[in-house]
N, C-alpha and C positions, 0 to 999 in steps of 0.2 A: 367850728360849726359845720353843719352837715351840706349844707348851703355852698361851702365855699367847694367841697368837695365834691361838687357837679360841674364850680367853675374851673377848679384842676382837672376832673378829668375829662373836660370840655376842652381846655388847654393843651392835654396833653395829647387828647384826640388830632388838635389842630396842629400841632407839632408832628405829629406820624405823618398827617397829609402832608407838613411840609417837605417832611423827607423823602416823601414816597416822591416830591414833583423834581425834588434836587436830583433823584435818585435817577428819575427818568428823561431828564434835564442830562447827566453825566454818559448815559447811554448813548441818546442821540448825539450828543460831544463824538462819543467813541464812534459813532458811523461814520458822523463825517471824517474824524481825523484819518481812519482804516480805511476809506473809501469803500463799505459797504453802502453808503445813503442813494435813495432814488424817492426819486417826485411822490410815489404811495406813500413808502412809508414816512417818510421826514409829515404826511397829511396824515397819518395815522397816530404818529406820537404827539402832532400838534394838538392834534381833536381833545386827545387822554389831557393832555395836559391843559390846554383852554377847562375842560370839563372838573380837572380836580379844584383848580382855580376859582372854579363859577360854585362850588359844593356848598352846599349848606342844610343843616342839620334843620329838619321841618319839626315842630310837635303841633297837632292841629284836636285845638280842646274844642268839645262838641258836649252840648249839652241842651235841655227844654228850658225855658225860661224859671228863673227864679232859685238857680241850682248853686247861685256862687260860683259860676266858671268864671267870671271876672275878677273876683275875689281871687281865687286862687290863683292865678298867674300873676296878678300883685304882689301875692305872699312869694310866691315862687322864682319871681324874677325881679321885682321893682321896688323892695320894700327896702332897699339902700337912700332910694330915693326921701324916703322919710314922711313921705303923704300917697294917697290912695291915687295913684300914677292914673289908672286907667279907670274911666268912672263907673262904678259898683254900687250906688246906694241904695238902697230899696226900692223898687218898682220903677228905677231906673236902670235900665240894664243896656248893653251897648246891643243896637238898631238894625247894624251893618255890618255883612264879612271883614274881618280885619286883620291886616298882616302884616306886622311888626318885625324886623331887620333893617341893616347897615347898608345904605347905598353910597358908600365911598365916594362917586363922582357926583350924585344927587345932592349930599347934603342931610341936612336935616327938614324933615317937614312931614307935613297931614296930606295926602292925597285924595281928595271926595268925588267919585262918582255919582252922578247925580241919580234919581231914581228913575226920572223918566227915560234915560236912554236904554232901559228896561223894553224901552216899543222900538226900539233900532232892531235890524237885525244884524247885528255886530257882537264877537264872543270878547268875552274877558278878557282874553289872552290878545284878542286883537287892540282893544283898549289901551291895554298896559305897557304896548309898544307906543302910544299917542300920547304921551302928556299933557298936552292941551287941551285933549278933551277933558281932562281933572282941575277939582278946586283944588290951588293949593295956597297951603297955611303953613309959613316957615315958622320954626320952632327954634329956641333962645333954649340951649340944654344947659344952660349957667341958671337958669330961672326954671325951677321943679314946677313954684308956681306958675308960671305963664305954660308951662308944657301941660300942667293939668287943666287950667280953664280952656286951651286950644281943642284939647280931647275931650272936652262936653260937647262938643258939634258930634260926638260920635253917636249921640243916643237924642241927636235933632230932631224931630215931626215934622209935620206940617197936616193942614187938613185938604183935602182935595174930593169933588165929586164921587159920586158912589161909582157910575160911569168908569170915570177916572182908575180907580181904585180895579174895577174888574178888571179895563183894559191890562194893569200894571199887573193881576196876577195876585192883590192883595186884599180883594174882596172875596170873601166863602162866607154864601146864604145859610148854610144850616148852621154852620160856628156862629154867624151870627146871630139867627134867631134862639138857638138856644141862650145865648146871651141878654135874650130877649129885645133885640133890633131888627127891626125890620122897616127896611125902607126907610135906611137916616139920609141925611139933608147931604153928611160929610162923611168921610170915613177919615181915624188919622192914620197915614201914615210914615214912613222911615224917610227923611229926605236924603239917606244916601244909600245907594245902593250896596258899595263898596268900598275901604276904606285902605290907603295903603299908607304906612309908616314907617319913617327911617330915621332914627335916632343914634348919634354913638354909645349906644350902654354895653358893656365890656363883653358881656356875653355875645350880645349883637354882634358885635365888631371879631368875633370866634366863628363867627357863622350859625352860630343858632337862628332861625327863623320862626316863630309864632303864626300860629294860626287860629287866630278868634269865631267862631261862628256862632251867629244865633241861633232861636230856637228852629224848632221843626218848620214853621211857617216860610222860613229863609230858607229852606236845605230842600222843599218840597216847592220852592218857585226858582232856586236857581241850580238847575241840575248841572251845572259844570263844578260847581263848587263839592257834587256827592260825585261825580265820574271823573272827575278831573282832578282837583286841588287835593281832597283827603286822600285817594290811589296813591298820590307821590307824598303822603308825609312819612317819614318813618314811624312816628308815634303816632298814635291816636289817644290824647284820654276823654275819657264818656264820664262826665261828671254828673251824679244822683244826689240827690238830697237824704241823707241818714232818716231824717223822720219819715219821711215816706216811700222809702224803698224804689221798689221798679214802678214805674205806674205806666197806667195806658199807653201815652203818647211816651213814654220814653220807652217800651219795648217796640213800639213802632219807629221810633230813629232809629235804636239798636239795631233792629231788624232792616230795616230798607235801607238805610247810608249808612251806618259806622260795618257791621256783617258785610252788606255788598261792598263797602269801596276794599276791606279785606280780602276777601277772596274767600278761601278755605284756610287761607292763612291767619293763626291767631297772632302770630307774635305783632312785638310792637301796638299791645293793644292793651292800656291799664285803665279798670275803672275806678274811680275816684267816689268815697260814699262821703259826701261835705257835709258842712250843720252837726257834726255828731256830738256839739256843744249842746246844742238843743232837746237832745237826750237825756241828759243830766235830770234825775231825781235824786231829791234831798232823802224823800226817806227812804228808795233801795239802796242807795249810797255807791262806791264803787262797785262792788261786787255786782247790784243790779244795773249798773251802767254797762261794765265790761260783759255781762250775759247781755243785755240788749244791743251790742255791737256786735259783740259774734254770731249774732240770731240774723239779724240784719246783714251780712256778709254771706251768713250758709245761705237765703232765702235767695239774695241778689243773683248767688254764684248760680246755682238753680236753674231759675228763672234763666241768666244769661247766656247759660250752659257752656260756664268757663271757671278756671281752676280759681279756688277762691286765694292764692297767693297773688294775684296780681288785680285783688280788689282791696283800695286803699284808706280805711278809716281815718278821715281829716275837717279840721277845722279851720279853715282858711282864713277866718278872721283872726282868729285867737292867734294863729301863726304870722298875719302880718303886723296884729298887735305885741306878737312876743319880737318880733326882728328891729322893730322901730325902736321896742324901750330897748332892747338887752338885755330881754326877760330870758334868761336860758331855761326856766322851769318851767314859763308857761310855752316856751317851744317844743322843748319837750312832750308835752301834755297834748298840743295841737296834730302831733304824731305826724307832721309834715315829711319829716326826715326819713322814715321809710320810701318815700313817693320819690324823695327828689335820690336816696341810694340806685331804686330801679331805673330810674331816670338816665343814673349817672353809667352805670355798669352797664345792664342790659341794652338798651336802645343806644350808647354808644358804641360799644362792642359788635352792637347789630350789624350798625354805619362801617363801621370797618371792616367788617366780613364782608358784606356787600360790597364796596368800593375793591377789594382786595381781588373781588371776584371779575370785577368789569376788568381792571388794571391785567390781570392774568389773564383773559377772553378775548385784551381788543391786541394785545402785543407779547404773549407767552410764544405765540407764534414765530414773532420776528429773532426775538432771542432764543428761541429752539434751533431756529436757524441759522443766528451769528453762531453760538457755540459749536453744530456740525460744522460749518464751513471752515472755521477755526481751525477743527479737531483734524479735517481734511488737509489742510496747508501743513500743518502739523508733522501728520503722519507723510505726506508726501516729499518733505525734506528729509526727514529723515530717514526714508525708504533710498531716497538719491544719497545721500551723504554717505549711507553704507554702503551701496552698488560701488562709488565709485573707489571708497577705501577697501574695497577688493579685489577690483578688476583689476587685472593687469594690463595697464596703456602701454609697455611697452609692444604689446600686439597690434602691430599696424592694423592687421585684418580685420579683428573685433575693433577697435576704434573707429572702423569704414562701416562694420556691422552698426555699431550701437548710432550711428548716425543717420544709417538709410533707416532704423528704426524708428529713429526718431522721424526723421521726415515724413516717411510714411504716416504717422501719427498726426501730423500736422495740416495732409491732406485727406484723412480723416475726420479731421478737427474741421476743415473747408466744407467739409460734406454736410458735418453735424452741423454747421452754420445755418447750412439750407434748408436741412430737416426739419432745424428749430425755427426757421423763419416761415418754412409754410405750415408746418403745426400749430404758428401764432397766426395766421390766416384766417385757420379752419376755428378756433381759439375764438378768433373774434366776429364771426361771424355768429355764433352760437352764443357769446355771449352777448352782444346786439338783440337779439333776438330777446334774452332774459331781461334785458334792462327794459326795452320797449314794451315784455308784457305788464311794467307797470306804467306805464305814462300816463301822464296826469292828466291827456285830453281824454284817454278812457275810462279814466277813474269819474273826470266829472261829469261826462255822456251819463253814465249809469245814474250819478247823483240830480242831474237837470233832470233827467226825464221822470226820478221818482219822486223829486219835489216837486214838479209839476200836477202828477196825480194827487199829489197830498194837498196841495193849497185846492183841490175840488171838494177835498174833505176833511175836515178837522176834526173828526169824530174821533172817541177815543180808541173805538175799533177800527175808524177809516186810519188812525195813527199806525195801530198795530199791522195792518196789512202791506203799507208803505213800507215801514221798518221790514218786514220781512222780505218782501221785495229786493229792498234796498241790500237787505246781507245777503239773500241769494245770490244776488248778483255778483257782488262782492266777490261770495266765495268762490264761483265759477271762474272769477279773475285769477283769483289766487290760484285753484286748481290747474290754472292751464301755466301757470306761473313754477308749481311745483312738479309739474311734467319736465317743462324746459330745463329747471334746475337740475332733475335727473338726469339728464341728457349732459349736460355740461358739465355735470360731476365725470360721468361716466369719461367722457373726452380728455379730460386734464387730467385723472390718473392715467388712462391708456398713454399720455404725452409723458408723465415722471418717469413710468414703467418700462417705454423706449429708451431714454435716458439713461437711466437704470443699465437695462441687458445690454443693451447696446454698448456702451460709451464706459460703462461700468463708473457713474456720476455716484457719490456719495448718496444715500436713501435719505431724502427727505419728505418726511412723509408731509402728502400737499394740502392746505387750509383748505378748506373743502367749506362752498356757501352754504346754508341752514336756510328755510325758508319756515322753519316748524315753532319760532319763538310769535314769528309774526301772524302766523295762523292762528295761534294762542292766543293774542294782546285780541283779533279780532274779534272769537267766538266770546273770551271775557267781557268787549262792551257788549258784542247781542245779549246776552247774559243781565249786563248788570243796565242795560235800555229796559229790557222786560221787566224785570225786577221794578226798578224806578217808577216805570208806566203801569204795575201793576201794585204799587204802593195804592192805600188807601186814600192819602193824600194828594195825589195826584188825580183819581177817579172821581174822589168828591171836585175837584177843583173842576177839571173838563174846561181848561178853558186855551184860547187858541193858544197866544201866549207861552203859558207852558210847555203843551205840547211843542208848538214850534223850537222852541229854546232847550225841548231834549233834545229832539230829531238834528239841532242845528250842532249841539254838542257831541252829538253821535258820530256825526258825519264829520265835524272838526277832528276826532278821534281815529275813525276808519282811515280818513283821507293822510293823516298823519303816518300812520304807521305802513300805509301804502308806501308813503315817499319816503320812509325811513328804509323799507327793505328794497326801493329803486337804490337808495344812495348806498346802501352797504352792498347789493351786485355791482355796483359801478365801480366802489373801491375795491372789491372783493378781484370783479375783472381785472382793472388794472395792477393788481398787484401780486396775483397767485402765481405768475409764471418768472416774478424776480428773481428764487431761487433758482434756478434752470441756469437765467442768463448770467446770474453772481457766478455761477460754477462755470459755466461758459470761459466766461471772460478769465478767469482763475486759470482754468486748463489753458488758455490762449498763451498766458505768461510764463506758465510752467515750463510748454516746449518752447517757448521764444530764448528763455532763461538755458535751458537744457540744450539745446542750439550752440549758443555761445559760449558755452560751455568745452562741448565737444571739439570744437573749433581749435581754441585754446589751448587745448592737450595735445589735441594732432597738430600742431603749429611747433611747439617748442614742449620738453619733457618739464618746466618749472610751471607748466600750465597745471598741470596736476594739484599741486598743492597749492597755487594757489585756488583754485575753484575748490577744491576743500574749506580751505582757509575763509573762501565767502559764503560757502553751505551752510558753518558752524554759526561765521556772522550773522546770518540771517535767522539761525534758528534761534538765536537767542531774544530779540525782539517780538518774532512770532507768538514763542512759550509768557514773554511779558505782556504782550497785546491779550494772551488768549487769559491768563491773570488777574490783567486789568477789569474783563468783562465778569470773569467769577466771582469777582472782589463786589460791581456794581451792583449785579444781580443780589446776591450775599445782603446788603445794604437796604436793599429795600423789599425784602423778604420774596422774591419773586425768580425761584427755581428753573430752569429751563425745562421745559418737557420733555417725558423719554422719546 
């Protein structure tokens, strides 16, 4: 079944990561046993590796109500289970964001956010480090049933004040009156805001992680969930209903959260056309079935202004009624196996591109660097091992030569000591300076003072003047942030470059800090805040609430990637001038080695061979050690840079 073969290349997926951590695991082995390791980087292979460990493969299905996105993740992931895992029935649809994954030290259980802490002003992300603040409902994974009656709390109500209902962001006057309400007594709403799950189902326990949303009503009250949560899935699929093609309110998701959390980026983005059982006419027969699917496909594709190969004709029910019997012809027929192939190749393959690309960005560096410095010991043995199999030491005089030479080089080397130690002076002063233009008491100055103007105005324009306020500011931070950076680029090559001419140190070319990814992630939220704030849904809504719980998301956001690019100058400082001192300290041992060497010879004529005799010894562990590292790299696909 096609099924399983999403769980194989899920499997195998999670097997490359393992390699890739063994691989980077063997690495840091090889520093320390070489005594290349130091405080940066031994925190830089940590971070990589804590981070392959924590990985987990997101698909975050988004859909308008009554589309069978619940259905489908059933069919697609639960239908081993043997009953409708997650509840789908008609006009009962799940209420609350929900996010289904393995929490190995948690357990099994239902996590429920209640819906009033919707009036806190407290973000998601800050919640989910709280446990206590969640209902939880432990789960029996031996009993399908007791895990399926636990998950009916997922699509709970309750009734609450109309009052009520504004406060919380889930009362809209003109949806209502067109409804023809007006002025009710109660309004019902969802009693959970959020919903978190962790169960061991095989795929789970691989790292796959779910992401359930409701309709637009949810995604247009909780903007962390459209700037925050779908930005990080790999996937997205957008689930439509075949009989009715694109409608209103779903080119409005499309358009304001599944488009914005994308970018300009399509990939990772498949839409799903469900119910296409419902198509079905007895008297066009197949022929006018398969014409009315490919018409519904060209229209959607259209409309979505995207290639119509990653728009997926499916019947979710029919697929999770063929996986329960063993019906191979009605799975077939349900045409699921397309979805769950793309699934399997593309958005896997995606994950691994990506991961391959951080792995190569956060330490292609370090190993650029073991292998010159390698290539350097290398080449300098055996530059000496030939000097000395042709000199002639019975020449007192050049024996007296080749030693004030060396000495001479050695108070040279005392020189360069100094040189390098007040160039790390000048070094850190400058880079002081870079770290400080992000600190976080000036990041929140900017933020206190523009929240302050915004709680004078809730309006949806007083919103939009704050917001921009708020990224001006910003960006001025960052501008004077990306001055300093030039400056301290500019300093750290002039410091290799001395090295270099001077000292004639092997050319390593120096990790140079970036300030331009982080300038990026910022203008992307002012971007995707606009967007959101200029959704139509959010304009009819106008209520504080909301607005508050963008602005609060925004800022969660900016404030993030602030302290993201503090702590990568801080590591960046601490660690660009390692190679300088690794080569240092190398050259130190060379003339110390070179020294006694000399010594040796001029002592006694048996001295000759044998310092030969330890040149050769030593080359040959150097050329295994430099082996060892080609062999790691080689393993876990990760080449050293030219």
């Amino acid at each position: 079944m096609r099924n399983l073969e999403f769980k194989e290349q899920l499997h195998e997926y999670t097997h490359w990561r393992e390699q890739l951590i063994q691989g980077i695991e063997m690495y840091r082995d090889w520093r320390n046993r070489y005594r290349f390791n130091d405080p940066q980087s031994t925190d830089t292979l940590l971070n990589i590796l804590q981070g392959l460990h924590n990985d987990r493969v997101t698909l975050a299905f988004v859909a308008e109500f009554s589309r069978g996105k619940t259905e489908l993740i059933n069919s697609l992931f639960f239908a081993e289970t043997g009953v409708r895992l997650l509840p789908s029935s008609p006009g009962r649809t799940t209420m609350s964001p929900t996010e289904l994954f393995w929490d190995e030290k948690g357990g099994s259980y239902i996590r429920l956010l209640n819906i009033e802490s919707r009036l806190e002003d407290i973000s998601l992300m800050d919640y989910k480090r709280n446990p206590d603040r969640w209902t939880q409902i432990d789960l029996n994974c031996d009993s399908p049933t007791q895990m399926q009656e636990a998950f009916r709390e997922l699509i709970a109500t309750k009734k609450v004040s109309k009052d009520m209902a504004d406060k919380l962001g889930l009362w809209n006057e003109r949806e209502a009156a067109e409804q023809g309400i007006i002025n009710p007594e109660s309004v019902e709403v969802p009693c959970w805001r959020h919903a978190m799950i962790s169960f061991p189902h095989p795929l789970l326990k691989e790292g796959l992680c779910i992401l359930d949303t409701p309709g637009l009503n949810a995604l247009g009250t909780e903007p962390e969930l459209t700037l925050s949560m779908l930005p990080s899935a790999q996937a997205i699929v957008f689930v439509l209903a075949a009989d009715t093609g694109v409608t209103k309110s779903d080119l409005e998701m499309w358009k304001s959260h599944v488009c914005g959390s994308r970018g300009n980026r399509r990939q990772g983005l498949a839409v799903v056309m469900n119910k296409i059982d419902s198509m079905w006419d007895d008297l066009a027969g197949e022929t006018g079935y398969e014409a009315a699917i490919q018409k519904q496909i060209e229209t959607s594709a259209m409309i979505l202004n995207l290639e119509k190969e990653v728009i997926f004709p499916v019947s979710a029910k029919q697929a999770l009624l063929a996986k329960v019997k063993g019906d191979e012809a009605l799975l077939e027929k349900s045409r699921l196996r397309q979805l769950e192939n793309y699934l399997s190749e593309d958005i896997l393959n995606q994950r691994r591109d990506i991961l391959k690309g951080v792995v190569d960005k956060e330490i292609g560096f370090l190993i650029s660097e073991s292998v010159k410095l390698m290539e350097a010991k290398i080449n300098h043995a055996q530059k000496q091992l030939e000097e000395f199999k042709q000199v002639d030491f019975e020449n007192q005089e050049l024996t007296g030569k080749l030693m004030a030479e060396t000495r001479d080089r050695q108070n040279a080397y005392m020189a360069n000591i100094e040189n390098f130690q007040a160039s790390r002076k000048v070094f850190a002063v400058q880079a002081k300076m870079l770290i400080d233009s992000f600190a976080k008491e000036k990041i929140d100055e900017i933020i206190r003072r523009t929240k302050e103007d915004m709680s004078k105005s809730l309006t949806t324009y007083g919103m939009k003047q704050n917001m921009r306020k708020l990224f001006d500011e910003l960006r001025d931070l960052l501008q004077d942030s990306v001055d300093l950076t030039e400056e301290t680029r500019r300093l750290i090559k002039a410091i290799h470059k001395k090295f270099q001419d001077e000292y004639g140190f092997k050319e390593i070319e120096p990790q140079l800090f970036s300030i331009k990814q982080h300038q990026f992630e910022l203008e992307q939220i002012f971007e995707e805040g606009e967007a959101f704030r200029n959704s139509a849904r959010t304009t009819m809504t106008e209520q504080s609430i909301v607005v508050n719980k963008l602005y609060n998301t925004l800022i969660a956001k900016a404030r993030n990637i602030l302290q993201q690019a503090q702590r990568d100058a801080v590591t960046w400082s601490n660690s660009v001038l390692s190679p300088l001192m690794h080569q240092i300290k190398d050259h130190k041992r060379q003339i110390e080695s070179r020294l006694i060497m000399l010594r040796k010879i001029n002592e006694s004529k048996g001295g000759l061979a044998e310092s030969i005799a330890q040149l050769e010894a030593e080359l040959g562990p150097l050329q295994t050690q430099y082996q060892e590292l080609l062999d790691i790299m080689k393993s876990v696909h990760l080449e050293p840079a030219d």
